[in-house]
PDBQT receptor file of N, H, CA, C and O in Angstrom, charges set to zero:
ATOM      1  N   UNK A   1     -67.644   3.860 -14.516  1.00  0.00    +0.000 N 
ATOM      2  CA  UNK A   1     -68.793   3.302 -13.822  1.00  0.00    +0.000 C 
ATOM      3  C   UNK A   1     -69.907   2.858 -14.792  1.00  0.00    +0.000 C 
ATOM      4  O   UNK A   1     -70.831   2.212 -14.297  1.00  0.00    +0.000 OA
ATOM      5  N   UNK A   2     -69.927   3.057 -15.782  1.00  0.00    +0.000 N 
ATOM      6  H   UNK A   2     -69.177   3.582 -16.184  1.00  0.00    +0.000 HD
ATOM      7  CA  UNK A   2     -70.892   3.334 -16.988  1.00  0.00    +0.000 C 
ATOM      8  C   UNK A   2     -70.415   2.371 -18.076  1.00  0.00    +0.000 C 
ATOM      9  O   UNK A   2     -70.623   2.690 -19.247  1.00  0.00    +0.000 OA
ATOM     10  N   UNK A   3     -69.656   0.969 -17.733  1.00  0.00    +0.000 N 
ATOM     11  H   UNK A   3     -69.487   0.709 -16.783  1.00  0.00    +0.000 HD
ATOM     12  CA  UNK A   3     -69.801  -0.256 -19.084  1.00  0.00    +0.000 C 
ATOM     13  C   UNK A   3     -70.416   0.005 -19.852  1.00  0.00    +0.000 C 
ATOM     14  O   UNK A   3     -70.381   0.751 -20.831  1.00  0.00    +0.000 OA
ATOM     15  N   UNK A   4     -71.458  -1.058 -19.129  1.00  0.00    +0.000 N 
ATOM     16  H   UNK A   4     -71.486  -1.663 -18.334  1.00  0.00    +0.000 HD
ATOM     17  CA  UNK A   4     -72.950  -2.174 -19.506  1.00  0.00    +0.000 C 
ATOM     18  C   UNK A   4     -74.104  -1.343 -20.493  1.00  0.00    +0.000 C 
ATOM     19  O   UNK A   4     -75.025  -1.857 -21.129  1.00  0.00    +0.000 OA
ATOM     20  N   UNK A   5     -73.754   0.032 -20.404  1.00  0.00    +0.000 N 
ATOM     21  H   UNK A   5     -73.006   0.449 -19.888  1.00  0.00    +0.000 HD
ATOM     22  CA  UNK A   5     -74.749   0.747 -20.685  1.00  0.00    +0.000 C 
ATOM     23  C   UNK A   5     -75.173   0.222 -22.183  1.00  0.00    +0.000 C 
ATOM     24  O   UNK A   5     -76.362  -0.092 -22.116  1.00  0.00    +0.000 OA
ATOM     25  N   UNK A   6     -74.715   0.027 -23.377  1.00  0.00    +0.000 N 
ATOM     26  H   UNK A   6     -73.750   0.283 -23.431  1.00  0.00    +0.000 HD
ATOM     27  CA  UNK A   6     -75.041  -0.051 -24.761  1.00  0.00    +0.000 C 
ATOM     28  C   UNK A   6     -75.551  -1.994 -24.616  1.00  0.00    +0.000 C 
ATOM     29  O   UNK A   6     -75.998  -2.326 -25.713  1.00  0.00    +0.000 OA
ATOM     30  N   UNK A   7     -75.569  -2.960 -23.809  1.00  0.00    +0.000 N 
ATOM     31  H   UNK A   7     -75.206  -2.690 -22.918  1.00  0.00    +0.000 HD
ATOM     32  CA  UNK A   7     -76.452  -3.910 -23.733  1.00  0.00    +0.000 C 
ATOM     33  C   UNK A   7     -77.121  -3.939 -23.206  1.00  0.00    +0.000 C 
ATOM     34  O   UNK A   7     -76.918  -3.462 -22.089  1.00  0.00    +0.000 OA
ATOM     35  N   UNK A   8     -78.626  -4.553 -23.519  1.00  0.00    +0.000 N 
ATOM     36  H   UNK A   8     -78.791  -4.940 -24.426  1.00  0.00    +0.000 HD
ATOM     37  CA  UNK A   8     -79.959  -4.465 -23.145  1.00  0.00    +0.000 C 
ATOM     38  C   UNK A   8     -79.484  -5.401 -21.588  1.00  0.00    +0.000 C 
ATOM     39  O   UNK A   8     -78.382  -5.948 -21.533  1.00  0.00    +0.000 OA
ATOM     40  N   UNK A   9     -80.218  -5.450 -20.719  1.00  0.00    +0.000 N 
ATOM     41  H   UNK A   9     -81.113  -5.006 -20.764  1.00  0.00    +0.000 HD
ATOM     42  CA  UNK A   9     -79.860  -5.925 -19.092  1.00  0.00    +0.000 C 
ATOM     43  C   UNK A   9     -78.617  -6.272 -18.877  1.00  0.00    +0.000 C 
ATOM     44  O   UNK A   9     -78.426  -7.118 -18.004  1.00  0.00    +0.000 OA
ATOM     45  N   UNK A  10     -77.334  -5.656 -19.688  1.00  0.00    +0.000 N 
ATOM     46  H   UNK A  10     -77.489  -4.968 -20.397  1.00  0.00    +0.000 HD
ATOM     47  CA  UNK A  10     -75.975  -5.985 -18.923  1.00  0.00    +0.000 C 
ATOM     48  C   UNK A  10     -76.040  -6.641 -17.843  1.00  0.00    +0.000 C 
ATOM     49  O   UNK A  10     -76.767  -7.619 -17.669  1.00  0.00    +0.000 OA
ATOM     50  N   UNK A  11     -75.092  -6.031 -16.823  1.00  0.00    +0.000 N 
ATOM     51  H   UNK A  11     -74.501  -5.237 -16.964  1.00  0.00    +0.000 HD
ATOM     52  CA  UNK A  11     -74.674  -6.467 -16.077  1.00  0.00    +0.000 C 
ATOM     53  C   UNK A  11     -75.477  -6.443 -14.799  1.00  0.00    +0.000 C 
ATOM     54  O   UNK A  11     -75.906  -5.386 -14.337  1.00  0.00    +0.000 OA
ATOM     55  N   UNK A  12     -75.658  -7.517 -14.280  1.00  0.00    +0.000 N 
ATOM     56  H   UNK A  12     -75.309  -8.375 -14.656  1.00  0.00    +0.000 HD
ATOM     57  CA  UNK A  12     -76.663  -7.151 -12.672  1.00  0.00    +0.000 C 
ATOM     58  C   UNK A  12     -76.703  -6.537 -11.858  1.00  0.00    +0.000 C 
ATOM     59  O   UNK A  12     -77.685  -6.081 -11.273  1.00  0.00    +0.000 OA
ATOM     60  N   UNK A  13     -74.976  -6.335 -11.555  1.00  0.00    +0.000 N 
ATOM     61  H   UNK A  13     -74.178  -6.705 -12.031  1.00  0.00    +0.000 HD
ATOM     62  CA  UNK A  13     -74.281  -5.376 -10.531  1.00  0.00    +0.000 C 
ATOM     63  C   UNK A  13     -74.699  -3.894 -10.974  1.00  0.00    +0.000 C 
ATOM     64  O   UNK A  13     -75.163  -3.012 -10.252  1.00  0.00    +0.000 OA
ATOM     65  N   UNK A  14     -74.425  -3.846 -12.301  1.00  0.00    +0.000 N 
ATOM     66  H   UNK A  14     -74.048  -4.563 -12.888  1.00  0.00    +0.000 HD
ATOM     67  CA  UNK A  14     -74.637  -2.112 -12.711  1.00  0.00    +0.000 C 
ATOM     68  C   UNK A  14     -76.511  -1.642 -12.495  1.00  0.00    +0.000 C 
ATOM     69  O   UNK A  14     -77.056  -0.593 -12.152  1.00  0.00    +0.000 OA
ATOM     70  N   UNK A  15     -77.023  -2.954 -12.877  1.00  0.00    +0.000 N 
ATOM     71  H   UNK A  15     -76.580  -3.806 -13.155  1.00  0.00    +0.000 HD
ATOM     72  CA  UNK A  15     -78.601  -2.576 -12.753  1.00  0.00    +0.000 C 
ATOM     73  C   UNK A  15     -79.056  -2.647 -11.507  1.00  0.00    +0.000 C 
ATOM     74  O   UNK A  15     -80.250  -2.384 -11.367  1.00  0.00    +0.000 OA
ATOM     75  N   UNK A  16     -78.456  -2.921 -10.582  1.00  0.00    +0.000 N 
ATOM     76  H   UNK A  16     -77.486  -3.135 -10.695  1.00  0.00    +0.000 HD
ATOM     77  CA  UNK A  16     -78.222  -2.831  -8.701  1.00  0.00    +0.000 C 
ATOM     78  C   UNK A  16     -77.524  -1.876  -8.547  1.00  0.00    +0.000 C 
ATOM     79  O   UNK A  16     -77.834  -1.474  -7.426  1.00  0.00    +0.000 OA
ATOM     80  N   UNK A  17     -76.694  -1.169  -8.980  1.00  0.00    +0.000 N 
ATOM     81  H   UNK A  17     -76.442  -1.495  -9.890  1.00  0.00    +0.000 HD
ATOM     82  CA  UNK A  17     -75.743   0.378  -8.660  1.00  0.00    +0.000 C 
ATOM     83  C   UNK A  17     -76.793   1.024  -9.185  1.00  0.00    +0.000 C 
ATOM     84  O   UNK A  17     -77.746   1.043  -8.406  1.00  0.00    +0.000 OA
ATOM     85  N   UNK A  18     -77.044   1.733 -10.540  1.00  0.00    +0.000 N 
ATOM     86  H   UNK A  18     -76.270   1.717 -11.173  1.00  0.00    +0.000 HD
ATOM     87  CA  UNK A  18     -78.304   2.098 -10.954  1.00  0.00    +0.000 C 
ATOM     88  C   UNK A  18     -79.580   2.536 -10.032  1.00  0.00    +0.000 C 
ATOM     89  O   UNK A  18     -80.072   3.643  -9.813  1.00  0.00    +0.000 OA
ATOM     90  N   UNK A  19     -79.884   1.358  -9.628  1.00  0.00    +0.000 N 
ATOM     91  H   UNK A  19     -79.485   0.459  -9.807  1.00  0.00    +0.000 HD
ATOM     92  CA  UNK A  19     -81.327   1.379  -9.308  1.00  0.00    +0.000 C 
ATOM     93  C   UNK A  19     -80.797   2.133  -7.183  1.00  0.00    +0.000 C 
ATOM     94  O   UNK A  19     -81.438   2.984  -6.566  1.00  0.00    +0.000 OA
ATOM     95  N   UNK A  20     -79.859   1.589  -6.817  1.00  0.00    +0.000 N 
ATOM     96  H   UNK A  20     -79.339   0.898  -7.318  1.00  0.00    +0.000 HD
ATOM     97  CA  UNK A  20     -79.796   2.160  -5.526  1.00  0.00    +0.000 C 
ATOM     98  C   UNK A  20     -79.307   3.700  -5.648  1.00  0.00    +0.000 C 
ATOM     99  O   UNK A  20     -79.308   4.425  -4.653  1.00  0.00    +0.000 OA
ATOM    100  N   UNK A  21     -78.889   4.161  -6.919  1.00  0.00    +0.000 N 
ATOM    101  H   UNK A  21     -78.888   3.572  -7.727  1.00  0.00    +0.000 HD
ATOM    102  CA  UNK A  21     -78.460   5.345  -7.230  1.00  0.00    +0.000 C 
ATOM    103  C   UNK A  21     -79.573   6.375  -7.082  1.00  0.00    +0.000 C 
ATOM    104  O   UNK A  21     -79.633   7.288  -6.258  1.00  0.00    +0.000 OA
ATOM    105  N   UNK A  22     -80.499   6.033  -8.100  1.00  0.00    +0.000 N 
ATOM    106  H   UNK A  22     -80.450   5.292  -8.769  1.00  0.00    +0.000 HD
ATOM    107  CA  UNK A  22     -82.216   6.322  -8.442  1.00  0.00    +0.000 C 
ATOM    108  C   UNK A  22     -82.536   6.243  -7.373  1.00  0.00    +0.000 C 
ATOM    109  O   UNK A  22     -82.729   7.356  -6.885  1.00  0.00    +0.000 OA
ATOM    110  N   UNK A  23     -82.772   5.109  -6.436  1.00  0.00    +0.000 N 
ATOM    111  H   UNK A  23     -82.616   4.204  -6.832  1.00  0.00    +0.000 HD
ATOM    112  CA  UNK A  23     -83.359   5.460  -4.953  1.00  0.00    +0.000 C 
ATOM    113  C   UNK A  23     -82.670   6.340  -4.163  1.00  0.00    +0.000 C 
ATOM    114  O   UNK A  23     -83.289   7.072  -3.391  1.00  0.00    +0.000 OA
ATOM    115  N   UNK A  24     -81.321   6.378  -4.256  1.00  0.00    +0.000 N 
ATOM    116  H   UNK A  24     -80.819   5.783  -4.884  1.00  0.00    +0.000 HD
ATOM    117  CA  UNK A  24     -80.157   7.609  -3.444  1.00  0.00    +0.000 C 
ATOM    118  C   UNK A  24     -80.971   8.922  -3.810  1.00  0.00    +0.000 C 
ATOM    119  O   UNK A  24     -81.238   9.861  -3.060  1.00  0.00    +0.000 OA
ATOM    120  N   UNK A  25     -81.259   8.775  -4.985  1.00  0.00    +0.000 N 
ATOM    121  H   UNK A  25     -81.041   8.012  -5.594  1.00  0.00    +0.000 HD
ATOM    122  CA  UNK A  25     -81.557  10.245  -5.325  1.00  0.00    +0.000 C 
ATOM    123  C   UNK A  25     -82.926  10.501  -5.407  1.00  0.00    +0.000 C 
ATOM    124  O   UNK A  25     -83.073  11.613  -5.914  1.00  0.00    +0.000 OA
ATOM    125  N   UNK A  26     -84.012   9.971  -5.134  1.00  0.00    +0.000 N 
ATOM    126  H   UNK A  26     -83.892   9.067  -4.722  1.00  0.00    +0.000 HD
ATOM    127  CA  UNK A  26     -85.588  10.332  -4.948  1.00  0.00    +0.000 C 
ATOM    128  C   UNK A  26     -85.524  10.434  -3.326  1.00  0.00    +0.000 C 
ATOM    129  O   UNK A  26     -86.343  11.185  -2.797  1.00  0.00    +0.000 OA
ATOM    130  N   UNK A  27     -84.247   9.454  -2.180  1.00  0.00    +0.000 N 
ATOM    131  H   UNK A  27     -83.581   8.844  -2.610  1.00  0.00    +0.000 HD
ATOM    132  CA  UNK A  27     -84.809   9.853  -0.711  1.00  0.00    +0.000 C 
ATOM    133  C   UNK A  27     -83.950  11.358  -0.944  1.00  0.00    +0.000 C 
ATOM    134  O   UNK A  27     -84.571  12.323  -0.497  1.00  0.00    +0.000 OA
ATOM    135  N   UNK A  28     -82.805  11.635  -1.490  1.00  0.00    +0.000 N 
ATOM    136  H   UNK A  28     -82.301  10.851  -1.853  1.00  0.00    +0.000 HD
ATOM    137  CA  UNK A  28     -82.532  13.106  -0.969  1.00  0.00    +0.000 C 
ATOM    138  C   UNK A  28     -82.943  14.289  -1.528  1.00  0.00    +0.000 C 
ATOM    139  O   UNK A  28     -82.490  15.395  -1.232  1.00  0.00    +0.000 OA
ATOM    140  N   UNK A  29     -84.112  13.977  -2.628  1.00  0.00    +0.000 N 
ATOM    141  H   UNK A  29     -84.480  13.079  -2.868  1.00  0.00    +0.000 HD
ATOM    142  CA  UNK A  29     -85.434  14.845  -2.698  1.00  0.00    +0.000 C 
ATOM    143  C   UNK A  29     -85.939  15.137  -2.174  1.00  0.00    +0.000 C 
ATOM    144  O   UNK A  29     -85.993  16.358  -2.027  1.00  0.00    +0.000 OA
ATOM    145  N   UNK A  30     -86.974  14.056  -1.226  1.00  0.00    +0.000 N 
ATOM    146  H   UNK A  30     -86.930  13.064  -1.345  1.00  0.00    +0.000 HD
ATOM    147  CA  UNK A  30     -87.174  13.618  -0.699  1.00  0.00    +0.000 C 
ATOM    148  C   UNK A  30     -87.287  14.339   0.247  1.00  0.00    +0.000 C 
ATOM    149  O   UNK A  30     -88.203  15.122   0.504  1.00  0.00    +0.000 OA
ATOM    150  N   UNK A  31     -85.919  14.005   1.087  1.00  0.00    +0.000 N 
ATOM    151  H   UNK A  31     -85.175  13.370   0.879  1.00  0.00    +0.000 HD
ATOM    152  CA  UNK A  31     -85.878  14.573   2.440  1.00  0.00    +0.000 C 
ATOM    153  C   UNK A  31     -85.208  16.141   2.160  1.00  0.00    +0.000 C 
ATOM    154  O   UNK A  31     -84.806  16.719   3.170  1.00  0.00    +0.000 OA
ATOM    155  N   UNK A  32     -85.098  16.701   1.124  1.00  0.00    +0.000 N 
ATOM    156  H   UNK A  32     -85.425  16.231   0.304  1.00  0.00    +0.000 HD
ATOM    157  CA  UNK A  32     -85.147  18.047   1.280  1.00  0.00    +0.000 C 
ATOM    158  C   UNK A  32     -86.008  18.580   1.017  1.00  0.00    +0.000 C 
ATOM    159  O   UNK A  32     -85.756  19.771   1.205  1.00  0.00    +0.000 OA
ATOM    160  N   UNK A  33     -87.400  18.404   0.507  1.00  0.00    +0.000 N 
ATOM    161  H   UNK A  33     -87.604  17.437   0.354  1.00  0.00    +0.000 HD
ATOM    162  CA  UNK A  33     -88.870  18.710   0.169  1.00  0.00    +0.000 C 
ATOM    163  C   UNK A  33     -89.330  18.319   1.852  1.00  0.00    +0.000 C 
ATOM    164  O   UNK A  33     -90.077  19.130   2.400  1.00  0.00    +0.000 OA
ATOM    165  N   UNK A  34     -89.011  17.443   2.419  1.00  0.00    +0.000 N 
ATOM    166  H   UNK A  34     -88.403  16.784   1.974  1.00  0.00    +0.000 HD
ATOM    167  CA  UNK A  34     -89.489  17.637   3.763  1.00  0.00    +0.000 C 
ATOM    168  C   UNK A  34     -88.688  18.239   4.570  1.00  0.00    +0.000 C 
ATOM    169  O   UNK A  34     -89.112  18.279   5.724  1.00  0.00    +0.000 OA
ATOM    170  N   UNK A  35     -87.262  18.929   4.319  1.00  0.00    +0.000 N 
ATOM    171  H   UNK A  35     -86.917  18.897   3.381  1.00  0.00    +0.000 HD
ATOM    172  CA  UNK A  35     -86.832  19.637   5.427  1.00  0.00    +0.000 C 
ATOM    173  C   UNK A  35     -87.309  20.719   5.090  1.00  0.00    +0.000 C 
ATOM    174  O   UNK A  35     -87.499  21.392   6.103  1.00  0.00    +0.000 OA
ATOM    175  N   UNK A  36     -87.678  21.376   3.958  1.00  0.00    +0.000 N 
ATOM    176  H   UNK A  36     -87.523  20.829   3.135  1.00  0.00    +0.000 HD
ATOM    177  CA  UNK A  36     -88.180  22.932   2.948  1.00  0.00    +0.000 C 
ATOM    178  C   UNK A  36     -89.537  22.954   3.985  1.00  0.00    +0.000 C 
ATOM    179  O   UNK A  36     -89.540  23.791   4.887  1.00  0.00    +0.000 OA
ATOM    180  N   UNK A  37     -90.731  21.983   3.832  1.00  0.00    +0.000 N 
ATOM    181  H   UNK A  37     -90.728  21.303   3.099  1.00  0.00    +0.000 HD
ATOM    182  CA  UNK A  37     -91.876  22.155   4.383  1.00  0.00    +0.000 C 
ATOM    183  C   UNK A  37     -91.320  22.218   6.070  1.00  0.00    +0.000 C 
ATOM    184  O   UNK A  37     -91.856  23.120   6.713  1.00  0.00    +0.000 OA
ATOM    185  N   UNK A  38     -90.705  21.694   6.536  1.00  0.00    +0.000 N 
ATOM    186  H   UNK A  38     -90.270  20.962   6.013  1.00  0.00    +0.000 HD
ATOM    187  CA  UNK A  38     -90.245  21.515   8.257  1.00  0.00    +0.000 C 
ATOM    188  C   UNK A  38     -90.119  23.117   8.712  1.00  0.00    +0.000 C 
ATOM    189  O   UNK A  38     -90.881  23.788   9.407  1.00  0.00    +0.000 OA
ATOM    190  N   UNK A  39     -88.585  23.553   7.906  1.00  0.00    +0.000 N 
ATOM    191  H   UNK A  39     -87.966  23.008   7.341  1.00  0.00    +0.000 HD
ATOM    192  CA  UNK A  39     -88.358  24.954   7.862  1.00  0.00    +0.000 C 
ATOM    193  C   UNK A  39     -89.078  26.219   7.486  1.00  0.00    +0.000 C 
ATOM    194  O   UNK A  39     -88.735  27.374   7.743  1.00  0.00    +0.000 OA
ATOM    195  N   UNK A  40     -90.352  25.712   6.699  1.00  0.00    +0.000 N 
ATOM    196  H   UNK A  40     -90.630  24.774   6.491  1.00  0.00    +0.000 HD
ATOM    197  CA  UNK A  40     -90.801  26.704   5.950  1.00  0.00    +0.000 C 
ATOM    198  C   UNK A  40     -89.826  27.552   4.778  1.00  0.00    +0.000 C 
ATOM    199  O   UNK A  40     -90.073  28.684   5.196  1.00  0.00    +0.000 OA
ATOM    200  N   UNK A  41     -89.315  27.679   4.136  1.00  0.00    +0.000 N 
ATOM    201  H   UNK A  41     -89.114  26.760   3.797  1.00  0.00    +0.000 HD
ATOM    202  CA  UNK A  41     -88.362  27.677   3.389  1.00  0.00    +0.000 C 
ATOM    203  C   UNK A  41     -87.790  27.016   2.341  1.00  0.00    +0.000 C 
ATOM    204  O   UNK A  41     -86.833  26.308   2.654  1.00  0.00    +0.000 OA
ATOM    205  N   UNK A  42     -88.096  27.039   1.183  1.00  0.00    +0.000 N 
ATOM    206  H   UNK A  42     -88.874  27.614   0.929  1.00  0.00    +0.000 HD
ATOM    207  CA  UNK A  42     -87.790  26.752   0.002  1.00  0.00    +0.000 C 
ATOM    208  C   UNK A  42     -86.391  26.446  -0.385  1.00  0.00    +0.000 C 
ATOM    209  O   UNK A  42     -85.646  27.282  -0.896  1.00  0.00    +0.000 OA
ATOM    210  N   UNK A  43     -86.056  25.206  -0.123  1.00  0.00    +0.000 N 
ATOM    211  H   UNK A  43     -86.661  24.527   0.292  1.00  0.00    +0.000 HD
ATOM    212  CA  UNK A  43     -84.585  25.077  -0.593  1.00  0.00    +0.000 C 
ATOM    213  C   UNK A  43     -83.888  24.905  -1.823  1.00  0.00    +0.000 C 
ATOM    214  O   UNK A  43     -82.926  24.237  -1.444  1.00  0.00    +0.000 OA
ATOM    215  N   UNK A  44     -83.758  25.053  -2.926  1.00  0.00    +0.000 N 
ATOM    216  H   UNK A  44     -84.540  25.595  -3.234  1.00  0.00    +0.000 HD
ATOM    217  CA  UNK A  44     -83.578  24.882  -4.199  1.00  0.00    +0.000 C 
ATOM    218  C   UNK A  44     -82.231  24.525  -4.799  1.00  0.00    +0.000 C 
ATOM    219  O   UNK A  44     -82.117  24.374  -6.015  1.00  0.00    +0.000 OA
TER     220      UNK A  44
């Protein structure tokens, strides 16, 4: 999954997988920092 990585803006597709990856992973922060506060309960 990981080409493009050693050229500066490779490939478009990978810097679009990338970047929806990074967003995949700040909403399911995200939404477990708001299910922790919902529940009261610290999910870690």
């Amino acid at each position: 999954m990981l080409q493009d990585t050693k050229k500066p803006g490779g490939d478009p597709g990978f810097f679009i997988f990338s970047a929806l990856f990074k967003a995949d992973e700040i909403a399911a922060l995200a939404s477990r920092k708001w299910w922790s506060l919902r529940t009261g309960a610290e999910c870690t």
